[in-house]
LOLOPA-595105 format. One line per 2 residues: number of its first residue (from 1); for each residue x negated, y, z of C-alpha. Coordinates in steps of 0.05 Angstrom, whole numbers, plus 5000, padded with zeros to 4 digits. Each point is the difference from the previous one (the first is absolute). Layout:
N
NUM> X Y Z  ...
END
This chain:
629
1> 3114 7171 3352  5007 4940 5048
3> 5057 4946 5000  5032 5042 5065
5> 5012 5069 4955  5071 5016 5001
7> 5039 5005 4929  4992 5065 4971
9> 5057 5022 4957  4961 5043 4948
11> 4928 4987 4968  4938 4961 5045
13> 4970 5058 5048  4945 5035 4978
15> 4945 4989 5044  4959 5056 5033
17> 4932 5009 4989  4951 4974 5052
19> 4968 5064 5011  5070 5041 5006
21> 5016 5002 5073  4937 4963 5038
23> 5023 5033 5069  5061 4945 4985
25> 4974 4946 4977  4956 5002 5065
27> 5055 5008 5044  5059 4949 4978
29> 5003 4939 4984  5010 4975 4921
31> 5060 5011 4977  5058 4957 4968
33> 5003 5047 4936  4982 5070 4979
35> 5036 5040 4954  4976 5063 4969
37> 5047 5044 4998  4979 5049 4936
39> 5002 5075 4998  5077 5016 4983
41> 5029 4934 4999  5028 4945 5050
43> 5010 4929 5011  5042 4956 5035
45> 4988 4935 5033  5030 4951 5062
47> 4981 5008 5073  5010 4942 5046
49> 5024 5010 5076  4932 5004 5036
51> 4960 5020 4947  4962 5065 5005
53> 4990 5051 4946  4948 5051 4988
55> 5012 5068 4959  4938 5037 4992
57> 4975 5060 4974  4943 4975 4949
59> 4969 5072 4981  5038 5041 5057
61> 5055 5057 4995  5055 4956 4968
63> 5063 4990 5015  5040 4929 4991
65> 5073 4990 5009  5021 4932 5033
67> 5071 4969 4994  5016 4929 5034
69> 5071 4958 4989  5023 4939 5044
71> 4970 4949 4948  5054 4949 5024
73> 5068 5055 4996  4971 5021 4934
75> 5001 4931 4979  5081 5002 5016
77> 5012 5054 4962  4997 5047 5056
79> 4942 5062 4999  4981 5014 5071
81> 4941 5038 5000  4952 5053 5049
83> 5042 5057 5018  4958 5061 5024
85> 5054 5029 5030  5022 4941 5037
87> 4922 4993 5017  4991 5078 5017
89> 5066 4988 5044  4979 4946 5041
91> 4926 5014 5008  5023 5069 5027
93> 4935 5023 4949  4990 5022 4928
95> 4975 4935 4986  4975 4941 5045
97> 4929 4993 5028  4961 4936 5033
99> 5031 4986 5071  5067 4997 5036
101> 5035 5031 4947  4965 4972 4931
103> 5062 4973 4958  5031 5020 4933
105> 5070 4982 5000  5058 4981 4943
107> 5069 5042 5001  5026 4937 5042
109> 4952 5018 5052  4954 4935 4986
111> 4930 5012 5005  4954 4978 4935
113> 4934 5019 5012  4959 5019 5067
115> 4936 5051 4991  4946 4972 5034
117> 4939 5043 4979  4992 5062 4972
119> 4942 5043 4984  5029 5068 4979
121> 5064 5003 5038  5028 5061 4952
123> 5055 4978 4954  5070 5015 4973
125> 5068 4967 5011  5046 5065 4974
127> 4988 5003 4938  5018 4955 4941
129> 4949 4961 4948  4984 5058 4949
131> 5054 5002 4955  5004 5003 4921
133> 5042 5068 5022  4940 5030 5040
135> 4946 5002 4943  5068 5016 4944
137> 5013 5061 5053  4923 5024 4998
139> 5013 4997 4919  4950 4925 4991
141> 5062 4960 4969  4985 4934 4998
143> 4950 4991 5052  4981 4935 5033
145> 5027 5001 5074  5013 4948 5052
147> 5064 4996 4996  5012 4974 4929
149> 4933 4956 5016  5039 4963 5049
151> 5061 4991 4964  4954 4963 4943
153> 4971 4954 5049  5066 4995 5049
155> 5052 4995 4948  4980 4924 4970
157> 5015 4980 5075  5064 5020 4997
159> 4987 5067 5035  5051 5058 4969
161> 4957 5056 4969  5008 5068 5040
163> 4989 5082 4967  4959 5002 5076
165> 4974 4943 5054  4995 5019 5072
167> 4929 4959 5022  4948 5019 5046
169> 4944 5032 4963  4943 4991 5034
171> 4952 5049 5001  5047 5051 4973
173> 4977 5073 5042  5070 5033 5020
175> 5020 5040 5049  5061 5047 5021
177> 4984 5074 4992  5026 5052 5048
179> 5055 5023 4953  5024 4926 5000
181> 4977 4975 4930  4953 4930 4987
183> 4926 5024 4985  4952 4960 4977
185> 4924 4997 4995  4940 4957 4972
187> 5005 4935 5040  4951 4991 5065
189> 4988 4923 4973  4916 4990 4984
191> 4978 4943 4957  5009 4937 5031
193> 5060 5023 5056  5059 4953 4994
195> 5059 4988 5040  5012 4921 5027
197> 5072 4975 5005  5028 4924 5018
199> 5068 4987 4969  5050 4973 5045
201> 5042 4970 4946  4986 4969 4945
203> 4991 5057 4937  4994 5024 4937
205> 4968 5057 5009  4966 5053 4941
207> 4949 5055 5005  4989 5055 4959
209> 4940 5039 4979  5029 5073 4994
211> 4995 5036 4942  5007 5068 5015
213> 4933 5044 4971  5036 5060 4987
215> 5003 5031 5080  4947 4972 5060
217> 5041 4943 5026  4946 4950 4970
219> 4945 5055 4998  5021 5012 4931
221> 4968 4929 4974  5037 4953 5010
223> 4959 4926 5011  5009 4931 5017
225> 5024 4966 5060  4986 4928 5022
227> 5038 4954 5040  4980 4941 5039
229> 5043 4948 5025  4976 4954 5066
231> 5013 4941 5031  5060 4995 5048
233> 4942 4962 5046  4964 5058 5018
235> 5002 5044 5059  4985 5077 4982
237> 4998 5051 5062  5051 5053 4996
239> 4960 5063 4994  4995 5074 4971
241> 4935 5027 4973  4952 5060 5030
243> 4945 5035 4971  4961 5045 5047
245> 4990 5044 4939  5038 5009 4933
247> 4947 4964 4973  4980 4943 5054
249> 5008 4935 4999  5069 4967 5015
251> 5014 4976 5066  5059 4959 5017
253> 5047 5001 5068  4969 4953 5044
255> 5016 4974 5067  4970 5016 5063
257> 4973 4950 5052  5062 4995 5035
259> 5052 4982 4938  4994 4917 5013
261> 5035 5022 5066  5045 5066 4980
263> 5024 4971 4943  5042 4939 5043
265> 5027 5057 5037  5025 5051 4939
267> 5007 4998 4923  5015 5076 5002
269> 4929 5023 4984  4970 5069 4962
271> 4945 5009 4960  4956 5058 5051
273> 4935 5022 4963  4984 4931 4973
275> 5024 4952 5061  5067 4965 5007
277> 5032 5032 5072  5057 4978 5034
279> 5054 5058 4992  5050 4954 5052
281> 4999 4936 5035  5060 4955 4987
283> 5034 4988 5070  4979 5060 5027
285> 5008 5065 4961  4986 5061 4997
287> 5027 5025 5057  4986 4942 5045
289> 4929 5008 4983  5000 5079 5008
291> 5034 4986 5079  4942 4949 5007
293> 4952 5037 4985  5030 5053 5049
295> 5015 4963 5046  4956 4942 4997
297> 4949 4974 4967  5002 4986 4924
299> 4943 4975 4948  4988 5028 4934
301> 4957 4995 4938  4954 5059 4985
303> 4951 4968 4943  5017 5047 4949
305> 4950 5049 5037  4939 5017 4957
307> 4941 4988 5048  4925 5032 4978
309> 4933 4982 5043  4951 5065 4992
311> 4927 4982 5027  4934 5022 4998
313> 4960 5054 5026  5040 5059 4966
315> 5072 4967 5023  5023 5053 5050
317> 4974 5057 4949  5042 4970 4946
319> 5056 4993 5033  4990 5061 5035
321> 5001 5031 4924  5070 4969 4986
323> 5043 4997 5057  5026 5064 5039
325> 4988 4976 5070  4932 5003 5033
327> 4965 4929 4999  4939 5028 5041
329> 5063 4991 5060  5013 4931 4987
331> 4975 4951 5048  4978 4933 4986
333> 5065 4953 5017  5049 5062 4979
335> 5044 5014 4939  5024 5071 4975
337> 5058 5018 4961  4980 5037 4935
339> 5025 5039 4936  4960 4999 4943
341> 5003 5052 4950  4993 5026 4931
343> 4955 5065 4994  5069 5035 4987
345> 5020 4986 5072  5056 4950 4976
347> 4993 4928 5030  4976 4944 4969
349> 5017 4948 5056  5002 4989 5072
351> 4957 4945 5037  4969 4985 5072
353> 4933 4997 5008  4972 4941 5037
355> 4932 5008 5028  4959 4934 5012
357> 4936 5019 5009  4949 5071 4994
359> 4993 4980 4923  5056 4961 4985
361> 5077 5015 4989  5069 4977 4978
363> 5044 5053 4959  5073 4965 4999
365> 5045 5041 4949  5054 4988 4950
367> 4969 4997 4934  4949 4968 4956
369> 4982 5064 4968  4977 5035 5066
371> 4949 4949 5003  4979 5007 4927
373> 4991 5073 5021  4965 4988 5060
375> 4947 4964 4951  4988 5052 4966
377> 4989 5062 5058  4938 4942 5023
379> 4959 5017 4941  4950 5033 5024
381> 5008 4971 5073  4968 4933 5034
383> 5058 4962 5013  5047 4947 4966
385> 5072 4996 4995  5032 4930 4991
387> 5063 4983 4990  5033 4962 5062
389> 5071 4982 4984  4995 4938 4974
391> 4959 4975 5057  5040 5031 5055
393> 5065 4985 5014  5048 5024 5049
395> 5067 5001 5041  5030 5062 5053
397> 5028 4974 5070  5042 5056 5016
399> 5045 5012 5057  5003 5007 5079
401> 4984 4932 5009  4944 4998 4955
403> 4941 4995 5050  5028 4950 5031
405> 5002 4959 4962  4932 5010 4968
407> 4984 4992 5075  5016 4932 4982
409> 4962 4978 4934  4933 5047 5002
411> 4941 4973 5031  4944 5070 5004
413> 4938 4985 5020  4963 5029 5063
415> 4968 5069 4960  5068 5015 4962
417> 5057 5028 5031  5060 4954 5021
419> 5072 5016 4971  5024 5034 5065
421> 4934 5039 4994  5001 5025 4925
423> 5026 5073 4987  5038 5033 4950
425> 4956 5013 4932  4957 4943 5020
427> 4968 4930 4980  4966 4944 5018
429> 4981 4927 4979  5042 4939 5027
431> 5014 4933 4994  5059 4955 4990
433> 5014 4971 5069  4931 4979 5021
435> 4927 5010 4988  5000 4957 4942
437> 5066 5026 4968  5008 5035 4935
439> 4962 5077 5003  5038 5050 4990
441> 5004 5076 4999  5051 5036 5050
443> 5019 5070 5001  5049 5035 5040
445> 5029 5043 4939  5072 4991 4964
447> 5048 5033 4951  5060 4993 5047
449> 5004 5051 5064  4995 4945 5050
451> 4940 4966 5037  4968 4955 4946
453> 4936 4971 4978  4974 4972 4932
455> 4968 4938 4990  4955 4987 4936
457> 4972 4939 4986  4969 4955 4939
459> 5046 4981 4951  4983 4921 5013
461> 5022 5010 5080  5066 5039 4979
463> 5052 4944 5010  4974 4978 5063
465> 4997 5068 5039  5072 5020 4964
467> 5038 4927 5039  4950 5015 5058
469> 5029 5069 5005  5076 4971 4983
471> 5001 4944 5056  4969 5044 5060
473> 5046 5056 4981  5064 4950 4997
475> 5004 5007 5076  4999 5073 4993
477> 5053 5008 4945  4951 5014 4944
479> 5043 5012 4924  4953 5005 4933
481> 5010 5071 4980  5001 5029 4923
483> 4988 5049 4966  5070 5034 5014
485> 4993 5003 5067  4936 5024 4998
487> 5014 5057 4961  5054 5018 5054
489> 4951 4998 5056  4951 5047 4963
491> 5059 5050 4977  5018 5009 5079
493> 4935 4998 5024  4983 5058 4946
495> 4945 4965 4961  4985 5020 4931
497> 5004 4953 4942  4969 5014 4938
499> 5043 5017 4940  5044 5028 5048
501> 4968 5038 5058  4942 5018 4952
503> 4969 5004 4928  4947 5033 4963
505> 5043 5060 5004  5002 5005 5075
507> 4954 5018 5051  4991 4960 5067
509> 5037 5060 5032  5055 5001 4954
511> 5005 4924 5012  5006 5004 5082
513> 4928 4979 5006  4958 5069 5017
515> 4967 4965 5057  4967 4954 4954
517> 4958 5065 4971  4938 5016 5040
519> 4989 5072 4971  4948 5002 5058
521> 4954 4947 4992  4932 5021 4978
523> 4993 4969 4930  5039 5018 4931
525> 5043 4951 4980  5031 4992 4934
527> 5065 5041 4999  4984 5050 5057
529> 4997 5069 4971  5060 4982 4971
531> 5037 4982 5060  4973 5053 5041
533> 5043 5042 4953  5063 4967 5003
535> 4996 4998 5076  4988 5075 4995
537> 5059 5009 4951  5047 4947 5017
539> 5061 4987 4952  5038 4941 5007
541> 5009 4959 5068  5016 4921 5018
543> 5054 5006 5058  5062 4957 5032
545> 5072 5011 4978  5057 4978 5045
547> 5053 4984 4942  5078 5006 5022
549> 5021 4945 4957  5004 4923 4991
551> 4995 5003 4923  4932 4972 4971
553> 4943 5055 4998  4950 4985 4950
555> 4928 5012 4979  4993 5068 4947
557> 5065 5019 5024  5007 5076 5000
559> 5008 5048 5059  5019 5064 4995
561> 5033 5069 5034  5052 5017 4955
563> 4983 4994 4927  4926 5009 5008
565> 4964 4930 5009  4953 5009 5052
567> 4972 4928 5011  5012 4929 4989
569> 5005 4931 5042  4935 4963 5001
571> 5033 4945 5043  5072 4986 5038
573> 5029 4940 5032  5058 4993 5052
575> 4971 4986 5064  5025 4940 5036
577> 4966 5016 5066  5015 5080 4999
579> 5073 4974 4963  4988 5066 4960
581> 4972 5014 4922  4940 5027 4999
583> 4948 5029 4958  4925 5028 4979
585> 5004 5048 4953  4949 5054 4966
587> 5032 5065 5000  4980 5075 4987
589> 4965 5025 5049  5054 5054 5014
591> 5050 4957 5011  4958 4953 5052
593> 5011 5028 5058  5036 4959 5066
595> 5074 4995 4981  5010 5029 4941
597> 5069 4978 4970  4991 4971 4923
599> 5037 4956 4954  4977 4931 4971
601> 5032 5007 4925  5016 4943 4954
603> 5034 4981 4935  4974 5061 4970
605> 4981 5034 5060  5059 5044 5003
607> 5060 4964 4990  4990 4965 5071
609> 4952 5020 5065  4990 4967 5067
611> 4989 5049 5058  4931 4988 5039
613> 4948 5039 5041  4930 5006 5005
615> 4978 4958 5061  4933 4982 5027
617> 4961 4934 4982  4993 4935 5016
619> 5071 4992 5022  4993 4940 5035
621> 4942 5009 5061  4978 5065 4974
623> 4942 4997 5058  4976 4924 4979
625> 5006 4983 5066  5022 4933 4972
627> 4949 4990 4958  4943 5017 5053
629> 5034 4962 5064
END
């Protein structure tokens, strides 16, 4: 322990092993203290304003319970401490998460402690600290629990002894059940995952190590936890943690070329598939941007794209394996909108297809596993498949004046198209206002409904082609646009999302994306047979609901004719520009047809309905004459 180690109030920490948690001791910097926590116990100790502590899993599946007190109204007499209904409450969550809203709060609305990483993001605020009256209940009188733990450590402070504490257990599996009751589970947590909080306040804070073995809340083993204290002088990211696979490597939040810039102009950011987005701009809005973009012109960041380069000899085969379009039809300087499916015939994920030369392509999709899966369809074929994203960063300029004022920026030379020249589903190379500028890639594609291009560039060049973009477009009232908005465009333009348009469970038909499926081209592809069936035999259908209410429609809510439930809403918003609520929704295919009167049902689905009707799709520009002018 250094001179700098903050008092602790019960025994010197117990130092973990140097071979406990290496992936940690690579990544942060050495800590003040570290306190092991041992299996069904807990400890107690001060936290200073600043300060940063640690709780990790050591051996992984373990729950901990944390409790923090204003060190300085404790000190008064006075026992302020976390509140996770006050937190719950103002976090408008079951518990807080790194970002915009990251606080745990005191019953006087003061905030103690601010999450700034986690790596599991799967814990409890409902429930109590296990209770001498749980394990007496399950007939183990006597049992070691968390509760009484703390009281030992807490009470010599001055804290009164409770029966039951209400803390934040991280780690702790729950859930609420259909039928309304608190499940619970083994805990998600791995060895090594640990959730990163600053304290706000001065604390005392304690931490348990939960003693339940006799259900799988702690895997039925309880084991140790450790805690590490840090240096109010560091600087930690604020980040969540992603694995491609259950049993990948961890992979923090991290932010995209463009943050240095986006993060002047908002502080209201979500974690998308790894990358910190803007979900609003802060003197704009979401509305203001939505008009914009409308309107307009507006600027938005679409990093969070997973981007794979397939080359070699055997590219277009591969691809033409695992994608349901026909890439022998894709020219050189084109890019294709695509499903890709399971052999089932249920989607996997959605991507364009860009083309860049006879053996050489760029899938852009939504997630990290499609292009784990695309490595492993090339066995057999002559062809890599690298991993892009990282390397290839990239911002939508959406709207009517978009062109223009690309017209403005882009340099092309004499073989590649100009701006004015470049079609819908196409690309081409450019520079950054002159011959020598920054390179760039520029395709006229979007996620919006209105004319638009994308622009995808190196990460080192993303700052200067975001404020080159921002000052030509000034003239042209160009907003920033988030993630919001965007969603608005897409839901009246009638583009599918995944986890809501689609899933494993639907088909591209079923998801309003048939056209993507080239049952004709010569070549099998994986997924076929199976979707030559459901084409045949047809059961549920994506269509557009005109909805005769103002009340808030919402994803998974139900529709029915009378009491029979005959479909549900895959995605609803109230439409500034139609000034109506609309809707895509899957539905029987019996009930699909043009017109057809149904309810929206919520609460339980019964007790209150919204009138609506089946309606075509898109609902804005339903023949893209927008998007192609």
């Amino acid at each position: 322990m250094n001179d700098r180690t903050p008092p602790f109030i019960d025994e010197d920490p117990f130092l973990l092993q140097a071979n406990a948690t290496p992936t940690l001791q690579q990544r942060f910097p050495a800590p003040l203290s570290v306190i092991r926590v041992r299996a069904a116990s807990a400890r107690a100790f001060e936290l200073k304003a600043g300060q940063f502590i640690q709780v990790i899993d050591v051996e992984g599946r373990q729950c901990s319970d944390l409790l923090a007190f204003d060190a300085a109204a404790l000190a008064a007499g006075e026992e302020w401490g976390l509140d996770p209904t006050v937190t719950r409450t103002l976090a408008g969550s079951s518990y807080p998460m790194p970002g915009l809203h990251a606080r745990y709060f005191d019953a006087r609305m003061q905030p103690l402690l601010e999450t700034v990483q986690d790596t599991v993001g799967r814990h409890d605020a409902f429930a109590l600290a296990c209770t001498a009256k749980y394990y007496e209940d399950q007939g183990f009188p006597g049992h070691a629990n968390c509760s009484d733990n703390f009281n030992a450590v807490l009470e010599p402070l001055g804290v009164r002894s409770r029966a039951g504490w209400p803390a934040i257990n991280f780690f702790y599996n729950t859930f609420i059940q259909p039928c309304g009751s608190l499940g619970f589970a083994e805990p998600w947590s791995k060895a090594g995952d640990y959730v990163l909080l600053r304290a706000l306040k001065d604390l005392v804070v304690a931490v348990s190590s939960c003693a339940d073995d006799i259900d799988p809340a702690n895997a039925w083993q309880p084991t140790d936890i450790e805690v590490r204290v840090y240096d109010a002088v560091h600087s930690f990211p604020r980040a969540m943690a992603h694995r491609m696979t259950p049993d990948a490597p961890v992979r923090l939040t991290r932010p995209t070329a463009f943050a240095s810039v986006t993060e002047t102009l908002t502080r209201d950011f979500i974690d998308y598939h790894g990358f910190w987005l803007p979900r609003s701009f802060v003197g704009h809005g979401t509305i203001a941007e939505y008009w914009a973009c409308r309107e307009k012109v507006a600027m938005m960041d679409l990093t969070a794209l997973r981007k794979f380069d397939i080359t070699g000899p055997d590219a277009e085969s591969l691809l033409q394996k695992v994608v349901t379009r026909d890439m022998r039809k894709l020219a050189v300087g084109q890019v294709v909108y695509t499903a890709v499916c399971h052999a089932h015939g249920g989607m996997m994920d959605d991507g364009t297809v860009f083309r860049l030369g006879r053996d050489v392509f760029r899938f852009v999709c939504g997630e990290d596993t499609t292009g784990l899966w695309l490595r492993e369809q090339a066995a057999g074929f002559n062809v890599q498949v690298r991993d892009a994203t990282d390397s290839l960063h990239n911002i939508a300029v959406q709207g009517p004046r978009s062109r223009e004022l690309l017209e403005r920026i882009l340099w092309t030379a004499p073989a590649q198209p100009t701006i004015t020249e470049l079609g819908w589903f196409r690309f081409m190379a450019a520079r950054l206002g002159g011959p020598t500028g920054r390179p760039l890639v520029v395709s006229r594609t979007g996620y919006t409904g209105e004319l638009g291009f994308e622009l995808w560039c190196h990460p080192g060049d993303g700052v200067e082609l975001w404020e080159t973009v921002a000052r030509a477009g000034a003239p042209l009232g160009l907003v920033p646009l988030g993630f919001d908005a965007l969603d608005m465009l897409r839901i009246e333009a009638g583009l599918a999302f995944a986890g809501q348009e689609f899933c494993d469970q639907t088909d591209p038909f079923e998801a309003g994306i048939g056209f993507t499926v080239a049952l004709s081209k010569p070549d099998d592809f994986i997924g076929r047979a199976a979707l030559e069936e459901r084409k045949a035999h047809p059961r549920r259908k994506l269509v557009g609901l005109a909805i005769d209410s103002n009340e808030t429609v919402r994803h998974g809510d139900g529709i029915y004719i009378g009491r029979a439930r005959v479909g549900e809403i895959t995605s609803a918003m109230r439409s500034p520009v139609l000034n109506a609520q609309i809707a895509l929704a899957r539905v029987d295919i019996a009930c699909s047809a043009l017109d057809t009167a149904v309810q929206i049902g919520q609460l339980d689905g019964h007790r209150k309905r919204l009138e609506a009707r089946v309606v075509t799709f898109p609902h804005y520009d339903p023949t893209k004459s927008r998007v192609r002018s």
